[in-house]
C-alpha positions, 0 to 999 in steps of 0.5 A: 444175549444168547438169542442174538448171538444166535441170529447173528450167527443164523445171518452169517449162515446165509448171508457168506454163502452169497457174499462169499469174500474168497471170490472177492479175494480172488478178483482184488489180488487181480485188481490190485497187483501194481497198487502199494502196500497202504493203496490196498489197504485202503481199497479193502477198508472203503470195499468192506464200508460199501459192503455194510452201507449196501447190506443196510440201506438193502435192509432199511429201504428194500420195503419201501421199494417193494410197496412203490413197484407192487412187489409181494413177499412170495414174488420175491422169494420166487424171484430172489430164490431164482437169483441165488440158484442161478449164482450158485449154478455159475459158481458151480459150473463156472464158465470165467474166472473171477477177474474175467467178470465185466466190471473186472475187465472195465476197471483193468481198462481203467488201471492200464490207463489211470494211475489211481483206480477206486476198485473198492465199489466197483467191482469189490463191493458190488457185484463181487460180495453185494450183489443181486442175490445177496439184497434179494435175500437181505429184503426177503429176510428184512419182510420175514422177520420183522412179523416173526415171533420167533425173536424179540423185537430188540433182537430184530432191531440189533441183530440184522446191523450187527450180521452185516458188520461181521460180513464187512469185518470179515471181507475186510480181513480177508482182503488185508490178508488176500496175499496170505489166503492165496498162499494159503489155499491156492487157487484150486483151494478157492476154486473148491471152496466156491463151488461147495458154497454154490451148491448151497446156495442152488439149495437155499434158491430151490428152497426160497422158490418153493417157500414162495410157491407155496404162500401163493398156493396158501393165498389162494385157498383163503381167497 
């Protein structure tokens, strides 16, 4: 139990950074300031299942589609490390706010002109917590650990599935009491705290191109 508590929690570490709901706070208080009190919970609750279903099918089929275009681990890593750096540059040195994205801006094209609007995949779920930079790291994770030793194979089996549910327990709560969060920390406090999660994830980018440079040099001395 120790050991996938702590692969639960080392999946957390990585994974909030990238999902980052104070974000997706943000951009649903945009979204949803004329939806009722049960429409809101609502939209939280299907955004938080589009998240889990985004993170596992990520997990399950990423190899799959990795092996059908020719994709290898460290062209992932370099490609997936320059995805995360480049999300943590834009949250570090953000040029529009949350609810000025694209897909913010077609929904609320949407709500001014429909009554009943599903916010929920679109923008919520993805971009906003599921994005590019979180499925990168998700395959690249999925291909890391199902070879590794470092954890028992029903740990591998279980902990990847019960990270991605405490992601979308997590995004759940914190959309259900986005009202509270923006009371709480304020706009500048959301502001703040993504910028400190986007210089880690510049890190964790840097990290993951370095890591995949470097097994490309390794295949090349063994060849």
């Amino acid at each position: 139990m120790t050991e996938l508590l702590r692969a639960i929690g080392l999946g957390l570490v990585v994974l909030l950074p990238l999902a980052n709901p104070l974000t997706t706070v943000a951009l649903f208080l945009g979204l949803a300031g004329d939806m009722g009190a049960s429409e809101r919970r609502r939209q939280a609750f299907q955004a938080s299942c589009y998240v889990f279903l985004i993170m596992t099918v990520a997990w399950y089929a990423g190899q799959a589609v990795m092996d059908t275009f020719g994709i290898s681990i460290p062209g992932l890593r370099i490609a997936g490390g320059l995805i995360v750096a480049f999300i943590g540059f834009r949250m570090l040195f953000p040029q529009q706010p949350a609810g000025q994205s694209v897909e913010a801006k077609h929904k609320r094209d949407e709500l001014n002109t429909c009554e009943t609007v599903n916010i929920a995949f679109v923008p919520l779920a993805m971009p906003s917590t599921a994005g590019p930079g979180t499925i990168a790291m998700i395959i690249s994770s999925a291909s890391t650990l199902r070879g590794s030793v470092e954890f028992s194979p029903w740990v591998v089996a279980v902990a990847p599935v019960a990270t991605f549910l405490c992601v979308s327990l997590i995004l759940w709560l914190c959309l259900r009491s986005s009202g509270a969060i923006m009371r709480w920390t304020g706009k500048s406090g959301i502001e703040a705290i993504s910028r400190l999660m986007g210089f880690l994830l510049v890190c964790m980018g840097v990290q993951f191109i370095i890591n995949g440079i470097l097994e490309v040099i390794h295949g090349f001395q063994l060849n």
